[in-house]
N, C-alpha and C positions, 0 to 999 in steps of 0.2 A: 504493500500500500504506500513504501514510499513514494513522495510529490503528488498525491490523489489529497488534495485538499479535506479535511476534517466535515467544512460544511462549505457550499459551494449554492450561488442565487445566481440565476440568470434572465434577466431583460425580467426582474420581476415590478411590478406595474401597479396600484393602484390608488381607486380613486373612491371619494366618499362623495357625494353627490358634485358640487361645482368645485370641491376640494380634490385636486392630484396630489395626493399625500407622499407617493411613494412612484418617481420615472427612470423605468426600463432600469433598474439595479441592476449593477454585477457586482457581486460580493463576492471574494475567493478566501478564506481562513484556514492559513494551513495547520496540518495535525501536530500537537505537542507546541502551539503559540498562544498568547496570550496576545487579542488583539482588540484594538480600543476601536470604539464610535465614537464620534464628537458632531456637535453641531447645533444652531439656535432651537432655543422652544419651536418647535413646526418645521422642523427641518428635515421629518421624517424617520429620525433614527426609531422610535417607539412602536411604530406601524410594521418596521420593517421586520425587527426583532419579536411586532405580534403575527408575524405573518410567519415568522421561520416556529412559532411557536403552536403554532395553530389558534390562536386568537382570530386572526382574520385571514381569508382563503384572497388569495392574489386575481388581479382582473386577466394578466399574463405574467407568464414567466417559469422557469421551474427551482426546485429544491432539490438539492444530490447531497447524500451522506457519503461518508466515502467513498465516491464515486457513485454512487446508486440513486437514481431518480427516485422520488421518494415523496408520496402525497401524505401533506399536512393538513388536514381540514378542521381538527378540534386538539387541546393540547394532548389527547390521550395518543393520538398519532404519533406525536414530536417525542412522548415519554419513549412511547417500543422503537424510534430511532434512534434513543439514546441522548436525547437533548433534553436537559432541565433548565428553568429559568428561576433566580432569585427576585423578585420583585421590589422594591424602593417602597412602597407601604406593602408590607409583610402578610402574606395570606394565609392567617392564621386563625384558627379561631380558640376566643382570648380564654372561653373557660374550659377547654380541653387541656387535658397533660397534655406533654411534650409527645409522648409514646403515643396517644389517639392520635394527634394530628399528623404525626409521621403514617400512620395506618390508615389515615380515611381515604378512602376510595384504593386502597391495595391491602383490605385487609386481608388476604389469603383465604378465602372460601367462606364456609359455613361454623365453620370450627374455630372460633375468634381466638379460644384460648392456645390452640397447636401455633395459629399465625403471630400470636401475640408472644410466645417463648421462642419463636425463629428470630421474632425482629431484635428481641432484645439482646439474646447471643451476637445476630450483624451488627446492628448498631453499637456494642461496646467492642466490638473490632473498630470500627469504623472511626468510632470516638478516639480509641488508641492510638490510630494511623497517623489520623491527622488532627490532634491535636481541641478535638471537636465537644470537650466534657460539658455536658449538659444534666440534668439529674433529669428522665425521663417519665418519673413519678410526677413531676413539677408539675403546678397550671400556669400556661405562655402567659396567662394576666400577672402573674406575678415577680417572671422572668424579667432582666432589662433588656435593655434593645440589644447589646452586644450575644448576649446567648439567644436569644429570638431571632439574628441573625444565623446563628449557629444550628439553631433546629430548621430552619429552612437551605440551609445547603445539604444537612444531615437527611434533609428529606429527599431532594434531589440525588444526592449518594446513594442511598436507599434504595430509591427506584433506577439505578442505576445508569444515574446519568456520563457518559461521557465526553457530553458536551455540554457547557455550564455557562446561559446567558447571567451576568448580574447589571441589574438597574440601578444606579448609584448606588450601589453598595456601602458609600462609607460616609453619606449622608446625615449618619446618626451617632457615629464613632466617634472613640477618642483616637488621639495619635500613636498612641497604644494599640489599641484597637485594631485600628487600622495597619499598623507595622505585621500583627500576629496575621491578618486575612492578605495581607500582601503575601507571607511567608506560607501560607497555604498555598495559594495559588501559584506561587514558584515549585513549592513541591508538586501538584497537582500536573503540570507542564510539563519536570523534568520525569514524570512516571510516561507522559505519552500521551496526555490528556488534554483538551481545548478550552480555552474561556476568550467568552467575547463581554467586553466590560465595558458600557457604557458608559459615563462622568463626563460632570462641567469641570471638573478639577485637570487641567491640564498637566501640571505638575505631577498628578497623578503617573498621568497618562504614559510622562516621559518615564516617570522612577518603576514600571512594571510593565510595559507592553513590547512586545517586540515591535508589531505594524499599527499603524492607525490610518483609521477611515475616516473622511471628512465627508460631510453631508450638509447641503444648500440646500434651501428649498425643493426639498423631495429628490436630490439628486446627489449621486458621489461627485465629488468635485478634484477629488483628491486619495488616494492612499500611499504612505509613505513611511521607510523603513525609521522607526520610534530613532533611531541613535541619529539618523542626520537631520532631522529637525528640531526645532523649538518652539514654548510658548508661542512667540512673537509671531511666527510663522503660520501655527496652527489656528489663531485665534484670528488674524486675516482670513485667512482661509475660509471659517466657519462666519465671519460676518461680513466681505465683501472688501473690509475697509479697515485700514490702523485702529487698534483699540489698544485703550490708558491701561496696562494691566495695573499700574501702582497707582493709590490714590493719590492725589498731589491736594495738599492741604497745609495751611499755616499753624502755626501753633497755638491751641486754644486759648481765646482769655475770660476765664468763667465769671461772670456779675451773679447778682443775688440768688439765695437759695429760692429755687421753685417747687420742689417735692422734698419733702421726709418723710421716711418710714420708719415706724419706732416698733420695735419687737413684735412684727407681724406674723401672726398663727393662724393657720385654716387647716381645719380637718376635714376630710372628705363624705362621704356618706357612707364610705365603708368605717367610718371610725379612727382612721389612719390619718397621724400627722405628716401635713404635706409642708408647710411651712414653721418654721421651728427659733421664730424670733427673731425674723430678719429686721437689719435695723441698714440706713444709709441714705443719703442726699444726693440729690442733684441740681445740679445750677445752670443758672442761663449759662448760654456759649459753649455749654461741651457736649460731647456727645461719652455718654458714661454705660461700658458693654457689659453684660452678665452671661458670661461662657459657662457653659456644663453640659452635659451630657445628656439627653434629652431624660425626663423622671424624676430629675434632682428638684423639683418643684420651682423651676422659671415658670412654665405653663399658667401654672395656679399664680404666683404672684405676679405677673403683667393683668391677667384674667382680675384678679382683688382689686389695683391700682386702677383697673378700667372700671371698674365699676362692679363686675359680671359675680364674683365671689365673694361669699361671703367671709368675716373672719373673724376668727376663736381666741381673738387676744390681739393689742395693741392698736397704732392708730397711723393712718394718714393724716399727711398735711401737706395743703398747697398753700403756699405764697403766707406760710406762717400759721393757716385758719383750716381747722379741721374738717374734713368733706365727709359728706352723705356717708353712712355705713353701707360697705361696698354690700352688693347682690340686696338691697332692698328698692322697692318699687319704683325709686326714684333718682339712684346711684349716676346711671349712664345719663340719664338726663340732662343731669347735674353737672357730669361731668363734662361733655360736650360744651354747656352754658359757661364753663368757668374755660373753656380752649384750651381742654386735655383731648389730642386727639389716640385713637388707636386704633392701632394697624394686626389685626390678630396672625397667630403664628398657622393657622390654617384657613387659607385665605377659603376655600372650596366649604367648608364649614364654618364658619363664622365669619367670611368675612364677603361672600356672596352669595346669592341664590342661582343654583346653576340654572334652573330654568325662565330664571328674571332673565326680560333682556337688560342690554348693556344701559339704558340711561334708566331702568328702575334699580340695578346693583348700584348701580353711580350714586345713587342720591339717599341711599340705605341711613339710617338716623340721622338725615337730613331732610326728608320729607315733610315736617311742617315749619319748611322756611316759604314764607310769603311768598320768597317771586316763586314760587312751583304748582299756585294753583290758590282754590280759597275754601276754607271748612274741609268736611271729609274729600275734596274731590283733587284730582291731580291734572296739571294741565301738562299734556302730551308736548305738547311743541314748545313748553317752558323745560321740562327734563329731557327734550332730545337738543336744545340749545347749549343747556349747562352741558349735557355730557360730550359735544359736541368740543368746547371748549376745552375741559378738561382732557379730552383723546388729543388735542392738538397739541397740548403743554406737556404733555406727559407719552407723547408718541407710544399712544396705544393704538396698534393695527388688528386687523381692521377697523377704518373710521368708521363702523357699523352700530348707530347708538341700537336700533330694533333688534341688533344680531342675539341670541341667547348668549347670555356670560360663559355657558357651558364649553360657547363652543372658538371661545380663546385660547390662545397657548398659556401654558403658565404666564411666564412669563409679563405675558398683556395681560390677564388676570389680574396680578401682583400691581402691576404698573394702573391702573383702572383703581383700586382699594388705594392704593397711598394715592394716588389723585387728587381724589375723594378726601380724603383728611388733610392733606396738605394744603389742599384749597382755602381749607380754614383759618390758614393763620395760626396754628396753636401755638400757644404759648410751651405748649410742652404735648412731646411725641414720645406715646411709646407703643416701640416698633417689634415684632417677634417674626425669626428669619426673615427677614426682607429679603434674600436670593435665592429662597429654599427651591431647587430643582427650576429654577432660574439662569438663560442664557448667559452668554460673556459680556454680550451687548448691552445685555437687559441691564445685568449685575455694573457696568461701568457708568450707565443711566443713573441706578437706584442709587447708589454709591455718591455721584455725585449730584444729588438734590440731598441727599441727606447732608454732606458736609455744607450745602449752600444754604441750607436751613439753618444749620447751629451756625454760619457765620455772621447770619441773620440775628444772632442772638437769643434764640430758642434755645430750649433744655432737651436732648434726646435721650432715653434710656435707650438698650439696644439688647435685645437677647437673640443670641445667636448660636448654632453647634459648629461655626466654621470659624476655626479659630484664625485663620488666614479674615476672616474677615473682622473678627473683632480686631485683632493687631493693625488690621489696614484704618481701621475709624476709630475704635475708641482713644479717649483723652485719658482713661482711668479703666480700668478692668478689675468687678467683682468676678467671683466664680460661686458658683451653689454646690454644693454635693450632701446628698442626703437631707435637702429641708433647711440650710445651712448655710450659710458665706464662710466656703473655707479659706479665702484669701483675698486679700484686696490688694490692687499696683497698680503706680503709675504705666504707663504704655512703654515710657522709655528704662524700665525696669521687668519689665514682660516677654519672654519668650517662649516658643511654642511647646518647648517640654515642662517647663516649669507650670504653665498652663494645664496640658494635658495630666502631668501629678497630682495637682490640686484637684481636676474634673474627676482622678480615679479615686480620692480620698486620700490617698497616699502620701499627701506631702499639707506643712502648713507653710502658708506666706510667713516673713518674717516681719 
């Protein structure tokens, strides 16, 4: 089978109604490489990858496993070809052990219990090999996201995958983390094995791939051996056009305090303390970031600060004067009126309606401002005006205000919600991931309204899992681990290991 490509696309083709998501691909991955996709929100790599997966059946083209034509039409196809796919939100389901979710839909017949002593004998091979210890009695709800990554490649192993697509994969990771799933996938390679890895992380891209594929609007543009290229190159490439990879920014001069938090506590409805006496400030002109690992309870405290949650101890303060007690009827209101704006960390869930179109997502707790209409009714041509403007200032594509919000890239989703709040003027912004699965474009866009806000002299909080991205904006960097602020540094006292110790628990600032 040497030179007989791993997995091989040819003139594969499609289109979603006026949308050509995916033109005449050829994609060749050879066996025992590890080979990256790159390219904007809509640039087709996600269609392609559900196409080689059986997500979506191609309009033309074909699919060849080692050399063998090979029809994909549902993913149970893509499984018996030997191809698994890790997905970017994990498909998991949260109150199954470890060991159901590895078994559903291959539990081995009628006999649960003969199939369930097979898997567990595989699976602790498996575990052993590569590195993969998960406790299989466990419920995924309780897991963090690094072993919940762990039982979904486990799963893919299992069903014995030999070819192993991953969806940002290190989206949710520490630098840790991320080092140990790098050093899988080196091993995985050097056994004879394939991974096709998706990532906006360029850096990535260069530190573990051998080839990468560059993908423009629905088309390769580009594939090229990982050692003779670079960032600079790559990111041309995937946008058309030079982009800022560094942020270029002056050095903060922070004016009065706008927010304090004094020993703020929220338990959950499970009982579980999620915040554990967070205390700290922020001031006009800086932008001040909260790195952790996703779980460590940023979620819950941005969500408290906006209003949304409630809490089991201590207080807010803006501008000196205590605000509405967060998650009562009145919190976001309030907050809005007093120009705290918020940008939530899942924009497709709280922060748009996928079936609103785009100038009803636009105007989302903004809707009883005057110029939009009068009493309960909304005036059409006042919210396709506003949204109109706001796509203009914030190069959201399609200029489609009627368009469903659904059916943007990330990307323009992201850029559409900060819009919308930015518009406002707030006096203070707070933001969660602002690039999450987010173009280069997009991300050098968002990046820089955000520093042009704080020069403005606005307050930004900033919660983020990219530590490249808190290093690149914040003026000051807290970190959370377990409910907690286990460290607080100036930016020019912060690097990305010390960083990622702190997000593991393992180390305290000094």
């Amino acid at each position: 089978m040497e030179g007989v490509p791993a997995l091989a696309l040819a003139g594969v083709d499609k289109s979603f109604g006026a949308v050509h998501a995916n033109r005449a691909i050829d994609l060749s991955v050879a066996q025992g490489s590890i080979h990256g996709i790159v390219g904007e929100n809509g640039a087709g790599k996600s269609t392609l990858m559900g196409i080689a997966y059986g997500y979506y059946r191609p309009d033309a083209g074909t699919i060849r496993v080692d050399g063998r034509v090979v029809e994909i039409s549902e993913p149970q196809d893509a499984i018996r070809a030997g191809i698994g796919m890790v997905h970017q939100h994990f498909m998991l389901v949260e109150t199954f052990t470890v060991l159901e979710n590895i078994l559903l839909g291959a539990e081995g017949g009628a006999l649960l219990a003969r199939g369930e002593a097979e898997a567990r004998a595989g699976l602790a091979r498996l575990m052993a090999e590569y590195a993969l210890e998960v406790d299989l009695d466990a419920r995924v709800a309780d897991l963090d996201v690094g072993a919940q990554q762990r039982v979904e490649i486990l799963k893919a192993l299992w069903r014995g995958a030999r070819i192993l697509i991953l969806d940002e994969p290190t989206a949710v990771l520490t630098p840790q983390e991320t080092d140990r799933l790098f050093a899988l996938l080196a091993k995985w390679r050097d056994q004879g094995r394939t991974v096709l890895l998706i990532t906006h992380k360029l850096r990535e891209i260069l530190a573990i791939t051998d080839r990468v594929t560059v993908m423009r609007r629905g088309a390769v543009v580009a594939t090229l051996e990982t050692a003779r290229t670079s960032q600079a190159e790559l990111a041309e490439l995937m946008v058309g056009r030079r982009v800022l990879l560094k942020v270029d920014k002056r050095a903060a001069v922070p004016g009065a305090e706008i927010l304090r938090a004094e020993g703020l506590r929220h338990v959950d409805a499970r009982g579980i303390e999620r915040l554990r006496g967070i205390s700290f400030a922020v001031h006009a002109g800086e932008i001040v970031g909260i790195a952790g690992v996703a779980g460590n309870g940023q979620s819950e405290l941005i969500e408290a600060l906006a209003g949304l949650k409630p809490l089991a101890g201590g207080r807010i303060l803006f501008k000196g004067a205590p605000v509405d007690p967060p998650g009562s009827a009145d919190a976001c209101r309030s907050a809005r009126a007093r120009r705290i704006a918020h940008v939530p960390e899942d924009r497709l869930r709280m922060g748009l309606v996928a079936s609103f179109a785009a100038r009803e997502s636009a105007i989302l707790g903004y809707h009883d401002d005057a110029d939009l209409g009068s009493g309960p009714f909304l005036d059409p041509d006042a919210t396709r005006t506003r949204t109109n403007r706001l796509m203009e200032a914030f190069d959201v594509r399609p200029r489609l205000p009627e368009l469903r919000s659904a059916n943007f890239s990330g990307g323009n989703q992201q850029k559409l919600v900060l819009g919308r709040e930015i518009d406002r003027d707030p006096e203070l912004l707070i933001v969660g991931q602002p690039t999450r699965g987010v173009d280069i474009g997009a991300i050098e866009f968002i990046h820089r309204r955000l520093v042009d806000l704080r020069d403005a002299g606005k307050a930004i909080l900033l919660v983020s899992c990219e530590l490249d991205e808190i290093l690149s904006l914040a003026d000051r960097i807290l970190v959370m681990f377990d409910g907690r602020i286990a460290g607080e540094l100036p930016r020019a006292a912060a690097d990305e290991r010390q960083l990622g110790l702190l997000m593991a628990g393992v180390a305290a600032a000094a």
